[in-house]
C-alpha positions as CSV (number, residue, x, y, z in Angstrom):
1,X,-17.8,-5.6,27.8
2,X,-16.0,-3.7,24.9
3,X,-17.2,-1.2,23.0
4,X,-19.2,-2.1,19.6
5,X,-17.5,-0.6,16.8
6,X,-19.9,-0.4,13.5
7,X,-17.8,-0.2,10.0
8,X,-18.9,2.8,8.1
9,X,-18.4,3.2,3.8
10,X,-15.2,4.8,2.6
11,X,-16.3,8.0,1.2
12,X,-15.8,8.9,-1.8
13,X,-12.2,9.6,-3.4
14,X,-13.0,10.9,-6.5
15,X,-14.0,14.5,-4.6
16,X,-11.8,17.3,-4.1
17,X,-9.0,16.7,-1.3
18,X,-10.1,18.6,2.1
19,X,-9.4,17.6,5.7
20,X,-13.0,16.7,6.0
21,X,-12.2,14.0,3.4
22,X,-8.9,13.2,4.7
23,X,-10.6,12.8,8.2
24,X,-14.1,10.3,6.8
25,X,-10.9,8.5,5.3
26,X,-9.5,8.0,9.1
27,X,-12.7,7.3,10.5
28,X,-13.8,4.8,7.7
29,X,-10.5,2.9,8.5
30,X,-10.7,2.5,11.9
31,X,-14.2,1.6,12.1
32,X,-13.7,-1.0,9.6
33,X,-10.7,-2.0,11.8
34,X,-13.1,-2.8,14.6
35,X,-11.3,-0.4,16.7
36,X,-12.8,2.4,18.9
37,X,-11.0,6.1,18.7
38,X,-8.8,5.2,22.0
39,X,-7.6,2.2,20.7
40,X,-6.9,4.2,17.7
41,X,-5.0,7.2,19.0
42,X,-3.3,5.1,21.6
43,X,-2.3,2.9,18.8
44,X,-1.2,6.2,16.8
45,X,0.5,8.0,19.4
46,X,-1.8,10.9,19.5
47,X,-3.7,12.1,22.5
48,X,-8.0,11.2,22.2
49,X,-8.8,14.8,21.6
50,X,-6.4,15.4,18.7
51,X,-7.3,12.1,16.7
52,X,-11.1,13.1,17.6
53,X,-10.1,16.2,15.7
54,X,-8.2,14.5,13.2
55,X,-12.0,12.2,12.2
56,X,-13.6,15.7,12.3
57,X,-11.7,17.1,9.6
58,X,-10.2,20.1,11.6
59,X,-7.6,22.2,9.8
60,X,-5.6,23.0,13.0
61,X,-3.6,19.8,13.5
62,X,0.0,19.4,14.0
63,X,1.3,17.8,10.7
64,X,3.3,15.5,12.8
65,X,0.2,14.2,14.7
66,X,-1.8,13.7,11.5
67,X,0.9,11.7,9.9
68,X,1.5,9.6,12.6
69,X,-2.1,8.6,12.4
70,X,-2.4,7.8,8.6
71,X,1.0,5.6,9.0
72,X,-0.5,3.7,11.9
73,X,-3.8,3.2,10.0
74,X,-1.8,2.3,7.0
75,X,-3.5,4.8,4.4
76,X,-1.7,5.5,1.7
77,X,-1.6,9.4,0.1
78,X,-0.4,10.2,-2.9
79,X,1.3,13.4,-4.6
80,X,1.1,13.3,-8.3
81,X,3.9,14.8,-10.5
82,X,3.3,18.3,-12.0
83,X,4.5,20.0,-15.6
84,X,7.8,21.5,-15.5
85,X,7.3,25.1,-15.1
86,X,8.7,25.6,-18.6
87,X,5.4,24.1,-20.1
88,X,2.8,26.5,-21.0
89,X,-0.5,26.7,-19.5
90,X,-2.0,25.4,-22.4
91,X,-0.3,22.4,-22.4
92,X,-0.7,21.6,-18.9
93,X,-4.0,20.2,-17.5
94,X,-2.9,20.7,-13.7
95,X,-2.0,24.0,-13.7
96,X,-5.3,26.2,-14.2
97,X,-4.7,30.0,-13.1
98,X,-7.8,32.1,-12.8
C-alpha cells in the first residue's frame, strides 16, 4: 500500500526570504501534491537526500539541484526591480544601508 501523504498550510509569504522559507514552500507543495519526497526528487531529478535537505531549509545546496526542484514543483519566484543606483537613498525604499 502507498504511502499516505497529509497536505500541510503554505507558510506564510509575507516573512523575510530564507531557505527555511524557501524549503516549507517545497514541502507545502508537494504534500499538497499528494506526493511523498521520492516521488518528489525522482520527479525533480535530485537524489532523496538532497531534496530532504532542500524541505529542511539547508543553505548548502547546489543552485542547480534547488532549481530543478522549484521548476518541477512549478513554484514560481520572483526578483523585483531595484532604483537605478543614481537615485539617492532617500528616495529609494529598497535600498536601506545601516
Amino acid at each position: 500500500m502507498a504511502k499516505k501523504v497529509k497536505a500541510i498550510a503554505s507558510p506564510d509569504l509575507s516573512q523575510a526570504f530564507t531557505p527555511t522559507l524557501l524549503g516549507e514552500v517545497v514541502r507545502a507543495k508537494r504534500t499538497q501534491s499528494k506526493v511523498t519526497q521520492q516521488d518528489a526528487a525522482l520527479l525533480c531529478g535530485v537524489s532523496k537526500q538532497t531534496y530532504i535537505k532542500i524541505e529542511q531549509g539547508s543553505s548548502d545546496i547546489k543552485l542547480t539541484s534547488l532549481m530543478k526542484v522549484i521548476s518541477a514543483l512549478g513554484i514560481k519566484i520572483s526578483i523585483l526591480p531595484w532604483q537605478d543606483s543614481g537615485t539617492s537613498s532617500q528616495e529609494s525604499n529598497n535600498d536601506v544601508w545601516v
